[in-house]
N, C-alpha and C positions, 0 to 999 in steps of 0.2 A: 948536252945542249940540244942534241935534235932529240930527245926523247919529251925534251919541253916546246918546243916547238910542233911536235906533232899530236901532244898532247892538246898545246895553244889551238893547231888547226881542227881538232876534234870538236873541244867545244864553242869554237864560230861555226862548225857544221850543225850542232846543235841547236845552237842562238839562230840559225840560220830558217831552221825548219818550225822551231817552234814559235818565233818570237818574228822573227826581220818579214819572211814572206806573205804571213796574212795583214800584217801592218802596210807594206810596198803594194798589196792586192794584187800579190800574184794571184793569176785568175786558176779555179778547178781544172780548166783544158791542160793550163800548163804542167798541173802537181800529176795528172791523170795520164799524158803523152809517157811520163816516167818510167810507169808500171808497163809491164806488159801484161800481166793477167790479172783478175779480179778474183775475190771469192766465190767461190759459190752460198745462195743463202743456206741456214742453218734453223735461224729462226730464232726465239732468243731460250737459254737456258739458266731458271734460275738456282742456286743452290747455297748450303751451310758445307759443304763438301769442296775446299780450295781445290783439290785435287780433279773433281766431275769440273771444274770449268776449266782447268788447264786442258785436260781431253779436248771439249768443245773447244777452246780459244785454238786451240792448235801448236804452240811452243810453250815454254815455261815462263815464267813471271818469276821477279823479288816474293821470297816465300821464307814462312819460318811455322813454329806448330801454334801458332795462337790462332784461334778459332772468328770467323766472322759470317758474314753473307755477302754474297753477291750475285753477279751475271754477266753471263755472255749473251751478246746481240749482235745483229747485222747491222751496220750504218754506209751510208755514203757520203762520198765529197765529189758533189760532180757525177761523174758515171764511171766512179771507183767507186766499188764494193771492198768494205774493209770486215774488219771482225775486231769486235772490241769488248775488252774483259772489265770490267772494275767491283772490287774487292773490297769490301769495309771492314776491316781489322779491328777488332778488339781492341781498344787504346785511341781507336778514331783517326787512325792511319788510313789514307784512300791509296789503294794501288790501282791502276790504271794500267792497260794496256792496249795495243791496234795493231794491228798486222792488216796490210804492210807498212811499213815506217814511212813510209809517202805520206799518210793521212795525218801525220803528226801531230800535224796544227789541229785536232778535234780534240787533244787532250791538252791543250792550253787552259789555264786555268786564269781567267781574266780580274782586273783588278791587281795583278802579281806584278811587281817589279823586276825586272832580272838584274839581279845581284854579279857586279862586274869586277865586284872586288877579288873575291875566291876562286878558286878552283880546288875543288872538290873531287877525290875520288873515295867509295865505299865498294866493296866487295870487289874491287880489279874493273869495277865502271866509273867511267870520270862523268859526273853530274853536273848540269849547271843550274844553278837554284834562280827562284825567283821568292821574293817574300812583298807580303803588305799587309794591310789592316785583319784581311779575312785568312792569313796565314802564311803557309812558306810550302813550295813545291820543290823537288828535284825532275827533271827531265835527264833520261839519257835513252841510248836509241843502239842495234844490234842490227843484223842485217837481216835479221828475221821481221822485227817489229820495235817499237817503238813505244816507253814506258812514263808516265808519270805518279808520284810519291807525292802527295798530298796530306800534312798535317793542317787541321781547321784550329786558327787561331794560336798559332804556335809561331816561334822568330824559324833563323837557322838553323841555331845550335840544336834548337829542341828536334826539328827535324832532322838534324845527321843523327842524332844520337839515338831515335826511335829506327832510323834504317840500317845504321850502322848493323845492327841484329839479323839481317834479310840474307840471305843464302841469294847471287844473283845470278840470273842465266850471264853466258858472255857469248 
């Protein structure tokens, strides 16, 4: 029972960050007070090498050997500096990532409904998905950073089932 319950409270922390705050408008000062340090810039790095941007990104990401492109770049929210990875997979999976998990809300994926029926866990991370016309996302968040799983044009199922295969950081 408290294993479900702290489960339950993980993903209202999730719902919290990605979904309740930039809708209530919590303002940047407040998401930014959080943090206490920022990135330094990097610049943006692009590459066919998942590996050369985990280096740049700085922690690991949802990873498996299927080959794609992507990049790492500098972003901000406010006057937090973040660093943000995204990854276009082979099969048309988007992996997303930010560090620090403060900036969360910049990998929302709009148009998405959050889906309140499930609770979802894949690789020992409990997800909470959102789906709609333009597809189906999973969000979940580490103490590192902060990740979103992006299938274009897909429901749920097709989305657990394309990540289900992802090796995850925890």
């Amino acid at each position: 029972m408290l294993r479900k319950l702290s489960a339950l409270f993980a993903l209202l922390l999730l719902a919290a960050l990605f979904f309740a705050l930039p809708i209530l408008g919590t303002s940047e000062k407040q998401v930014t007070s959080d943090v206490s340090s920022s990135l330094q810039s990097i610049g943006g790095v692009q590459s066919t090498s998942l590996d050369t941007l985990i280096t740049a990104f700085g922690c690991d990401v949802p990873h498996d050997r299927a080959g794609g492109i992507g990049i790492v770049e500098d972003v901000t929210l406010g006057s937090l500096n973040a660093r943000m990875l995204r990854w276009q997979r082979e099969g048309g999976l988007v992996i997303s990532a930010i560090r620090p998990a403060a900036a969360a809300q910049l990998l929302r994926e709009d148009g998405l409904e959050l889906d309140t029926q499930h609770m979802w866990t894949v690789g020992g991370a409990g997800l909470i998905t959102a789906t709609g016309g333009r597809g189906s996302c999973a969000y979940y968040t580490t103490d590192d950073a902060a990740y979103s799983l992006f299938l274009p044009g897909a429901d749920t199922d097709a989305l657990l089932s394309a990540v289900a295969i992802l090796s995850f950081p925890h």
